[in-house]
C-alpha positions in Angstrom: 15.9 0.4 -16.8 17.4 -2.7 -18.5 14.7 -4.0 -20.5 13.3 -8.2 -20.2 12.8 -10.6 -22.5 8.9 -10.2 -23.4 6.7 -13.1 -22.7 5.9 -15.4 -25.8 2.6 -14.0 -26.6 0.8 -17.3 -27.4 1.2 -18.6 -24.0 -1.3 -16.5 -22.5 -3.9 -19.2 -21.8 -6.5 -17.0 -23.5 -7.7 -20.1 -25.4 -6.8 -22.7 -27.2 -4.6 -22.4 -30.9 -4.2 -25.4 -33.6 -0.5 -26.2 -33.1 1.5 -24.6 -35.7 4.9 -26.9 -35.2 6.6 -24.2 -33.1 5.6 -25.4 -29.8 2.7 -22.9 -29.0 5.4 -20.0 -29.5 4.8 -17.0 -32.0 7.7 -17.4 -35.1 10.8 -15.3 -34.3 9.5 -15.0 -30.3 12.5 -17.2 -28.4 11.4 -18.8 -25.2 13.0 -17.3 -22.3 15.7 -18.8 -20.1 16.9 -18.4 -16.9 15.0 -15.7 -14.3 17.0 -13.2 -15.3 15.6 -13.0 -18.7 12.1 -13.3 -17.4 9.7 -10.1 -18.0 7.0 -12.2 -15.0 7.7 -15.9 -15.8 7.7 -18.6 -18.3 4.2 -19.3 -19.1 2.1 -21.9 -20.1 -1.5 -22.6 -22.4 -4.5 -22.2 -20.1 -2.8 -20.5 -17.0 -4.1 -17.2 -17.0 -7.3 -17.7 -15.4 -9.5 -16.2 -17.9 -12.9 -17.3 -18.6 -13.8 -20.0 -21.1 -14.0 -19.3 -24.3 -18.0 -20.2 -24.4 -18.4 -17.4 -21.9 -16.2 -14.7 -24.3 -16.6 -13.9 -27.8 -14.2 -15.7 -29.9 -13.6 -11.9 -31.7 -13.0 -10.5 -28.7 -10.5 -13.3 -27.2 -8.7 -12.8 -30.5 -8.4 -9.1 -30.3 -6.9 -9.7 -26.6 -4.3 -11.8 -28.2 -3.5 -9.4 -30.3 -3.0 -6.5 -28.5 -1.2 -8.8 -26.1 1.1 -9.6 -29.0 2.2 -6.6 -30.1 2.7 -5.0 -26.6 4.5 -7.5 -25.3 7.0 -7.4 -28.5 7.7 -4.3 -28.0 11.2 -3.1 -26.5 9.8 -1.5 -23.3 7.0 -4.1 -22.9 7.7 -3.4 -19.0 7.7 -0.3 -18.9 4.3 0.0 -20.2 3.3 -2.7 -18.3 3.8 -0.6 -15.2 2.4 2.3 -16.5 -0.8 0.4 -17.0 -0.6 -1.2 -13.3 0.5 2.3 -11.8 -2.9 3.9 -13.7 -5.0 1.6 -12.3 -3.6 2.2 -9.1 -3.8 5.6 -9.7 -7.7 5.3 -9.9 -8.5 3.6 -7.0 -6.5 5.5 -4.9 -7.9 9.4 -5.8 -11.0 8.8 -3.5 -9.1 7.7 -0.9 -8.0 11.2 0.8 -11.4 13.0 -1.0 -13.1 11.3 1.5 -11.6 13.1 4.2 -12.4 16.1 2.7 -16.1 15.3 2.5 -16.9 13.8 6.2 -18.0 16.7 7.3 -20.5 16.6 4.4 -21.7 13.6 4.3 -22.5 13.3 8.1 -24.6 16.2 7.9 -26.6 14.8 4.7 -27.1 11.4 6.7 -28.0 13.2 10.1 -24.9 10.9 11.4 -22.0 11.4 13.7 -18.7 12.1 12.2 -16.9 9.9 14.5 -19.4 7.0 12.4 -18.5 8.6 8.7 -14.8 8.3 9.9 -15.0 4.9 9.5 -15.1 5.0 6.0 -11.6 6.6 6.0 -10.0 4.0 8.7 -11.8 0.8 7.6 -10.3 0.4 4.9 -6.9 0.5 6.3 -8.2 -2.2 8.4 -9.5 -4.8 5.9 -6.8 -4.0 3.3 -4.3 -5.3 6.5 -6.4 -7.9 7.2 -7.1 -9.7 3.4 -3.6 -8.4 2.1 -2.0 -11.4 2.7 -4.9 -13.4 1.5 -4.8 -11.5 -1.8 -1.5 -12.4 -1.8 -1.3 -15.6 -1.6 -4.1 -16.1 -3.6 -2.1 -14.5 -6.4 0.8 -16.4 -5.9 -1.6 -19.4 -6.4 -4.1 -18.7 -9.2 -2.1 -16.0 -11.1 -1.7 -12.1 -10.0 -3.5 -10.4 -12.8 -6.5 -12.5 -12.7 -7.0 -10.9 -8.7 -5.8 -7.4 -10.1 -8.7 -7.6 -12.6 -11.0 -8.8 -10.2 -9.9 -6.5 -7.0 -10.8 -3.5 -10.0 -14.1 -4.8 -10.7 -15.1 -5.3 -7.2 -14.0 -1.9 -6.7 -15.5 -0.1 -9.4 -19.0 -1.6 -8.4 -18.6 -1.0 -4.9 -17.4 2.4 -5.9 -21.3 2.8 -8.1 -22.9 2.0 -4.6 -21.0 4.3 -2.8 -22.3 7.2 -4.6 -25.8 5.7 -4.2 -25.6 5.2 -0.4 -29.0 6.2 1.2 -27.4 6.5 4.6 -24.2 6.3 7.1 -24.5 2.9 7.6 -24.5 2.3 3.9 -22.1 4.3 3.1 -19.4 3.1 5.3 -20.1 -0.7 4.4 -20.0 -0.1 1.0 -16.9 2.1 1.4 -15.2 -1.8 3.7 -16.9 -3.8 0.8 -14.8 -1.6 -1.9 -11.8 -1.9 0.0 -11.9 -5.3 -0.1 -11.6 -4.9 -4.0 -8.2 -2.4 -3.1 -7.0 -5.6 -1.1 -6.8 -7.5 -3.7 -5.5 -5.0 -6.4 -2.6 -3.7 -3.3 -0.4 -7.2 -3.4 -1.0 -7.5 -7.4 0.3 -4.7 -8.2 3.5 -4.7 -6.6 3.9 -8.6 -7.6 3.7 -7.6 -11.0 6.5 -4.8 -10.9 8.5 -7.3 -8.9 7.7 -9.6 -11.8 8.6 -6.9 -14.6 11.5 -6.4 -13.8 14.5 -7.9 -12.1 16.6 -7.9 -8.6 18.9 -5.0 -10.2 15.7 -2.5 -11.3 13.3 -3.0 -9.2 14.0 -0.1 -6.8 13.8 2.2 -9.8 10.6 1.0 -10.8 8.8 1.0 -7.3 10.4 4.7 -7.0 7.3 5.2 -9.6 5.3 3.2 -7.3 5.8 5.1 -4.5 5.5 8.1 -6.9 1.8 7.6 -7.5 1.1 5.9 -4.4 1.8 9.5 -2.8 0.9 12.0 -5.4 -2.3 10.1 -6.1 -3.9 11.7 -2.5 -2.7 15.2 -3.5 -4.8 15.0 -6.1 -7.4 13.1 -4.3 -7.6 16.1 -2.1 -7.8 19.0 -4.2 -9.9 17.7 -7.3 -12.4 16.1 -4.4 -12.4 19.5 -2.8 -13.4 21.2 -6.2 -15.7 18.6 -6.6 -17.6 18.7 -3.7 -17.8 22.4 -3.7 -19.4 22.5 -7.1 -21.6 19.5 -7.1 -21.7 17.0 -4.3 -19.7 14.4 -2.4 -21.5 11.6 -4.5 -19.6 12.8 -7.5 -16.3 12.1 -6.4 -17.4 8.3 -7.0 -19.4 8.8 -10.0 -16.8 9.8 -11.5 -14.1 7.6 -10.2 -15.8 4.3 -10.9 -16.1 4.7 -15.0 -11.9 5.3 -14.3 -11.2 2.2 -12.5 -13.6 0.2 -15.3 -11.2 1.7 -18.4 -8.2 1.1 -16.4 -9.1 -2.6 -15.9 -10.6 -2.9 -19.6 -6.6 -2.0 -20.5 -5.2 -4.2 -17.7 -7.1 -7.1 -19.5 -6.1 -6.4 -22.8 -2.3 -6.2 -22.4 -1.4 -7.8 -18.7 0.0 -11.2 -18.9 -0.4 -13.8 -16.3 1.9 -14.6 -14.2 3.5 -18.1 -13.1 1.2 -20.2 -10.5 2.6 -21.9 -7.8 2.5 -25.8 -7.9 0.6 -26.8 -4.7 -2.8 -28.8 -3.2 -4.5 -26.4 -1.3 -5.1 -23.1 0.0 -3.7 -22.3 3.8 -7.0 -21.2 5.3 -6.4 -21.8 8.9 -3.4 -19.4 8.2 -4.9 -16.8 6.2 -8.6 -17.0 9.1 -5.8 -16.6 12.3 -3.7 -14.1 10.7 -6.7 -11.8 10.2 -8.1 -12.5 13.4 -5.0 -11.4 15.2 -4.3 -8.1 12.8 -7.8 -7.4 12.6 -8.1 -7.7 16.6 -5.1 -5.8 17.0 -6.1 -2.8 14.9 -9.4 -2.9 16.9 -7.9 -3.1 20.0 -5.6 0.1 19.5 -8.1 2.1 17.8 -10.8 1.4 20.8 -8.1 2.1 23.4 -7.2 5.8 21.9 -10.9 6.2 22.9 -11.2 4.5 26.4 -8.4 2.3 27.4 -10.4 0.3 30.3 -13.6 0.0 27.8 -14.1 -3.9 27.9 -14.3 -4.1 23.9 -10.2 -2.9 23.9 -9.8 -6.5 26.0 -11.9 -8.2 24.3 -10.0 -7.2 21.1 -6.3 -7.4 22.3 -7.2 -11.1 23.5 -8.7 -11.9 19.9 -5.6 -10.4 18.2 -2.9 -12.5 20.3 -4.9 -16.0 21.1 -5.8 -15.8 17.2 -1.5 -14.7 16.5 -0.4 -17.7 18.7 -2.7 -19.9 16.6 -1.3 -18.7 13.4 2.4 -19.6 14.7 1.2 -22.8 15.0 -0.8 -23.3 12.5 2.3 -21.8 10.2 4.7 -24.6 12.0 2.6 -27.9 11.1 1.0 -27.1 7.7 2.2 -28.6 4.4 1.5 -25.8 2.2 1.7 -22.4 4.6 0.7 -18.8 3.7 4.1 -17.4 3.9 6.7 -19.8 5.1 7.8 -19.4 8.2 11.3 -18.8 8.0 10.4 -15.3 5.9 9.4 -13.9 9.6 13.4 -14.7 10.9 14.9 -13.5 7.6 17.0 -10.7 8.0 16.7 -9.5 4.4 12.6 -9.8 5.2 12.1 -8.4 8.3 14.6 -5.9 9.0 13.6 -3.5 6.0 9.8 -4.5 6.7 10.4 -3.7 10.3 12.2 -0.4 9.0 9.4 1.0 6.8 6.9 -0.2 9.7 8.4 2.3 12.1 8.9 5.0 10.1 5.5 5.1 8.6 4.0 4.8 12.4 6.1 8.1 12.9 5.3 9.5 9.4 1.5 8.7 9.3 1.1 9.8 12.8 2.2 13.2 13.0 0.6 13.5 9.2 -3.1 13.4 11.3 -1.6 15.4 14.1 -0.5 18.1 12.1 -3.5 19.3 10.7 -5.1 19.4 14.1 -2.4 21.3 15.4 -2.8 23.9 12.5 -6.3 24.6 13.1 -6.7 25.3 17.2 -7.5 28.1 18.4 -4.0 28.9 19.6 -2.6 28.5 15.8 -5.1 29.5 13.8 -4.7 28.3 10.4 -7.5 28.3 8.1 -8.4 24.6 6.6 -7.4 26.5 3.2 -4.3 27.2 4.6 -3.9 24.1 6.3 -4.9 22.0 3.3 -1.6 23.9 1.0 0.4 23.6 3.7 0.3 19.3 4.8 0.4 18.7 0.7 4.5 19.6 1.7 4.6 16.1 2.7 2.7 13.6 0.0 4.3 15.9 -2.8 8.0 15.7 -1.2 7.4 12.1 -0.9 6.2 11.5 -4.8 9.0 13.3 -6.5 11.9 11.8 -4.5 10.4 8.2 -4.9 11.7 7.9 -8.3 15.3 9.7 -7.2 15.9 7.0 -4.8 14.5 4.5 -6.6 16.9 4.6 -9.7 20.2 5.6 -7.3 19.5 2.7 -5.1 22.1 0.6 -6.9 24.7 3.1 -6.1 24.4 3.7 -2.4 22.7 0.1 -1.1 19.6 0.5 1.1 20.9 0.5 4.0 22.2 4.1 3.1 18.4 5.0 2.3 17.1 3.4 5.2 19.2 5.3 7.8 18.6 9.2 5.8 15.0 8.1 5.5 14.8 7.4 9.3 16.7 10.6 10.0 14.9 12.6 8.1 11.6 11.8 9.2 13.4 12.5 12.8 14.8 15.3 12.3 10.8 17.2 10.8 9.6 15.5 14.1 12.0 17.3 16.0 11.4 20.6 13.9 7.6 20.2 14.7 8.3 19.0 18.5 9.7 23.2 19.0 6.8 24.4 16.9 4.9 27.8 18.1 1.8 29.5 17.4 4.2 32.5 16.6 6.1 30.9 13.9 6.0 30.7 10.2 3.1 28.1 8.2 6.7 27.9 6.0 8.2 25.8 9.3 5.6 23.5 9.3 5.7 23.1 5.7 9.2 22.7 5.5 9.5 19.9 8.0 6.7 18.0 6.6 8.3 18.5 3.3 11.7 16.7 4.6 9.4 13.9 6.5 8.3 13.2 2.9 11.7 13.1 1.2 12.6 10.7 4.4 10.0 8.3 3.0 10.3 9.3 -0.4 14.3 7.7 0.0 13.1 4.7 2.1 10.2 2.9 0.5 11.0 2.1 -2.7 14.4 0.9 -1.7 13.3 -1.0 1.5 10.5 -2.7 -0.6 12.6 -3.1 -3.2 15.2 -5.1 -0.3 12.2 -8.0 0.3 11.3 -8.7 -3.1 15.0 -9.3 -3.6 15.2 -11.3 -0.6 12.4 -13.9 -1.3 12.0 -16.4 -3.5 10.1 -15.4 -7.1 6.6 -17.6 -5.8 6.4 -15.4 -2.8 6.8 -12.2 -4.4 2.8 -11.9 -3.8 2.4 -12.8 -0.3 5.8 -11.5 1.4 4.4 -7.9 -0.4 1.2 -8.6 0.8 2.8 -9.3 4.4 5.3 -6.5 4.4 2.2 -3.9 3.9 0.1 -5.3 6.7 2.4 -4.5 8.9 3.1 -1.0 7.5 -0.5 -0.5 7.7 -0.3 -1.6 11.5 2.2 0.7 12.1 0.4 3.2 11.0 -2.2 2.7 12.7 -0.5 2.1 15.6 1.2 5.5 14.9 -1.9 7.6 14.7 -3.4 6.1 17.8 -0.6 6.7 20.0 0.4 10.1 18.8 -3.1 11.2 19.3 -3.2 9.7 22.7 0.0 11.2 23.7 -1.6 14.5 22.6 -4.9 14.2 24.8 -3.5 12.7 27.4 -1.1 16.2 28.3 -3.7 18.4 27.1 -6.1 17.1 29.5 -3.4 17.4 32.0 -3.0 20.8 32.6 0.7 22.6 33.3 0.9 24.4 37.2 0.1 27.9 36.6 0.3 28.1 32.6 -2.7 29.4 30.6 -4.8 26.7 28.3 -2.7 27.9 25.4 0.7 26.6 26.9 -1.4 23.3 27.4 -2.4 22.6 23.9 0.9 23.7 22.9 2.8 21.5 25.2 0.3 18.5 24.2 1.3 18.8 20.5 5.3 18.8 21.1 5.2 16.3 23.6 3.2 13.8 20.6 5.7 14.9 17.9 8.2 14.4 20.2 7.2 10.5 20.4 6.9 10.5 16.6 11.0 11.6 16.6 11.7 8.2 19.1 9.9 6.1 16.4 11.5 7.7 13.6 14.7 6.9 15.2 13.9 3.7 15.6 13.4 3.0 12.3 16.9 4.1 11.3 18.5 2.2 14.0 16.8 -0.6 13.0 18.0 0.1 8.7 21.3 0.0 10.5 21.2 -3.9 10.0 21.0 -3.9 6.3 24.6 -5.1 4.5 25.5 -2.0 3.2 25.8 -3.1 0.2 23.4 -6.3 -1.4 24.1 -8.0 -4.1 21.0 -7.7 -6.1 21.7 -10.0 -9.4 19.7 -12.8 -8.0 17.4 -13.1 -4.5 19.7 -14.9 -1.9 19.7 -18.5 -2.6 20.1 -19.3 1.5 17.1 -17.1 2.0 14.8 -19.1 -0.5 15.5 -22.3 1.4 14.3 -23.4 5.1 
């Protein structure tokens, strides 16, 4: 990766320095020019958002500083830097598939349903697509790393709780409360890489991004089932929340700030509708996969689009809005945002499906079997991340986009024919291409709307472009399953029950191959090959 200019290490705002001629810069430390020789952005005394000095001892404020000095002098300052924010992530993210692991469990230690523990594994799907943008903004506004730090502390605490939850209710709202913390840490993150490093390297570096963004639920899954099997579920936390502490004690100690945008006020009426309508939406879907004439599925689908006509106006008329609006007509914005959305309906939904299918009666499969067998995917996807990531350049995205899409099609397909007869290899080896589909796609297509946006937005167009990945996938999940249910519960003339589960499961992957296809069609309207020196100047301005 080509390296950045480091920041100038005195202009962290941790506290104020007798002027020592040069300006507030450290001797032989040149001020950066130009964004292209920007590691996150020029920074000033006083912008990082750390706490005053009298609430910090002055020792430990100085050894910040230096630390801070002598990483960001260094030649792969960035590099580091995302090694840092990829650790924390990293952290956070391991309990997210243990959880899955442990419902069982934990419903029968609370006496609780495990439709009510499954909460814990969708909510916080939902509130991460619901504050994302928030976060975002919020970064954009009062500086990224002082909402990463935060987003980890609120996390680890939550995280504490978690493990002391007396019952299911308590367990699942300290499991949304937690989330709320991931919210927060989701948007930073990838600002900061976006930040790190420039138009022409970023696609290598969110190829590690995507890395440990998949590979961290692998592990998730098998050191939570080790866990859990030799001590308890509530271990899985207890020892996850001392992590995400160290990680954010290093965060602190070498993260800069980054730039804050010059404006009045926070776009509240924005950020309350947009929530409403995703939030209502994702309600709405997931109540429908249950009972699609219950009256809460209404009520919900009329929240999410009186709430989303609200936020279009609200966008149109205000002075400072949450992302502006010509971001959702952009065709370097939506068209990859709209890409990844589809593929990870198709991706995440038959990644549910599958295990289901695996252990019926009329397959078979063992959940030991079944658990080596669905890691194909996540594992596929983590070690092609960085692949794609760093040959980007040479083949433009739209090449990713459409052999991501196909991909993903193509294992759907594969699945669509599967038989109780065949070989657990199949099934592995078509999940294993779905995750090289998205290992290809979604560092490049992410990669496509930082590049497209100006450098303020960098927090909130990430933050925006994963809510609706997140809707997608939810969206995904519901509606396979649906499809699913609905044929099984429909039984074939004359064929035994085994032809009917069988039949229900192809016809679902089936849908998954439409969306799938979708999504590449849809990559089809990326330039084939971007310029990527510099975001596009017409795009930046309404």
């Amino acid at each position: 990766m080509t390296r950045r200019t480091p920041l100038p290490p005195r202009e962290d705002g941790d506290g104020e320095e007798p002027n020592n001629g040069d300006g507030g810069n450290e001797p032989g430390m040149p001020r950066p020019e130009g964004s292209e020789r920007i590691t996150l952005s020029n920074f000033s005394k006083g912008n990082s958002g750390a706490l005053p000095v009298a609430l910090i001892p002055w020792s430990l404020v100085l050894a910040r500083r230096r630390v801070a000095e002598r990483a960001q002098a260094q030649e792969r300052f960035a590099n580091w830097a995302l090694a840092i924010v990829l650790t924390a992530m990293f952290m956070v993210n391991l309990s997210v598939t243990a959880v899955t692991v442990a419902v069982t469990e934990i419903a029968r230690e609370f006496e609780s349903s495990e439709s009510a523990v499954v909460w814990a594994v969708t909510g916080p799907i939902l509130v991460s697509a619901v504050f994302g943008p928030t976060f975002g903004k919020l970064g954009d506004q009062r500086g990224h790393r002082t909402m990463f730090l935060g987003g980890l502390l609120v996390n680890a605490v939550f995280t504490v709780l978690i493990a002391a939850s007396w019952g299911a209710g308590s367990f699942v709202v300290f499991r949304l409360l937690a989330a709320v913390g991931g919210a927060a840490i989701g948007p930073a993150a990838l600002a900061f890489i976006n930040r790190l490093f420039g138009p022409r390297d970023r696609a290598s570096a969110l190829g590690w991004w995507s890395f440990v963004g998949a590979g961290s639920p692998v592990i998730g899954v098998l050191v939570g089932a080790q866990i859990i099997e030799a001590f308890s579920w509530r271990w899985i936390f207890v020892g996850q929340a001392p992590l995400v502490l160290a990680a954010g004690l290093l965060a602190a100690f070498v993260l800069p700030e980054t730039t804050k945008q010059e404006v009045t006020g926070f776009d509240l009426p924005g950020a309350t509708t947009l929530g409403l309508g995703v939030g209502g939406l994702l309600l709405g879907v997931t109540f429908a996969a249950e009972n699609l004439t219950a009256p809460r599925v209404w009520i919900a689908f009329a929240v999410a689009g009186l709430s989303l006509a609200a936020f279009v106006r609200v966008e149109r008329s205000s002075p400072h809005p949450l992302l502006p609006p010509h971001y959702w007509t952009m065709p370097g914005f939506i068209v990859p945002t709209m890409t990844l959305t589809l593929m990870f309906a198709a991706y995440m939904g038959s990644f549910v499906l599958t295990p289901l299918m695996l252990q019926r009666a009329a397959y078979g499969a063992t959940a030991a079997a079944t658990s080596w067998v669905i890691i194909a995917r996540p594992l596929c996807f983590s070690l092609t991340g960085p692949v794609s990531g760093s040959l980007s350049e040479r083949f433009g995205s739209r090449s990713f986009g459409v052999f991501g899409g196909t991909s993903i099609a193509v294992s759907m397909v594969i699945l669509s024919q599967h038989r109780p007869e065949w070989s657990l290899l199949v099934v592995a080896g078509a999940l294993g291409l779905a995750g090289v589909g998205m290992g290809a796609a979604a560092p490049v297509m992410t990669a496509a709307v930082a590049n497209a946006v100006a450098d303020e937005d960098l927090g909130v167009a990430g933050a925006a472009q994963q809510m609706l990945q997140q809707v997608g996938l939810v969206v995904g999940i519901q509606v396979l399953q649906a499809v699913q249910t609905a044929v099984e519960d429909a039984p074939l003339d004359g064929e035994p029950p085994v032809a009917d589960t069988v039949a229900s499961f192809q016809s679902a992957f089936a849908v998954g191959a439409v969306l799938a296809v979708a999504g590449a069609l849809m990559a089809f309207r990326l330039p084939r090959h971007e310029a990527t020196m510099s975001p596009n100047e017409d795009a930046i301005s309404p």
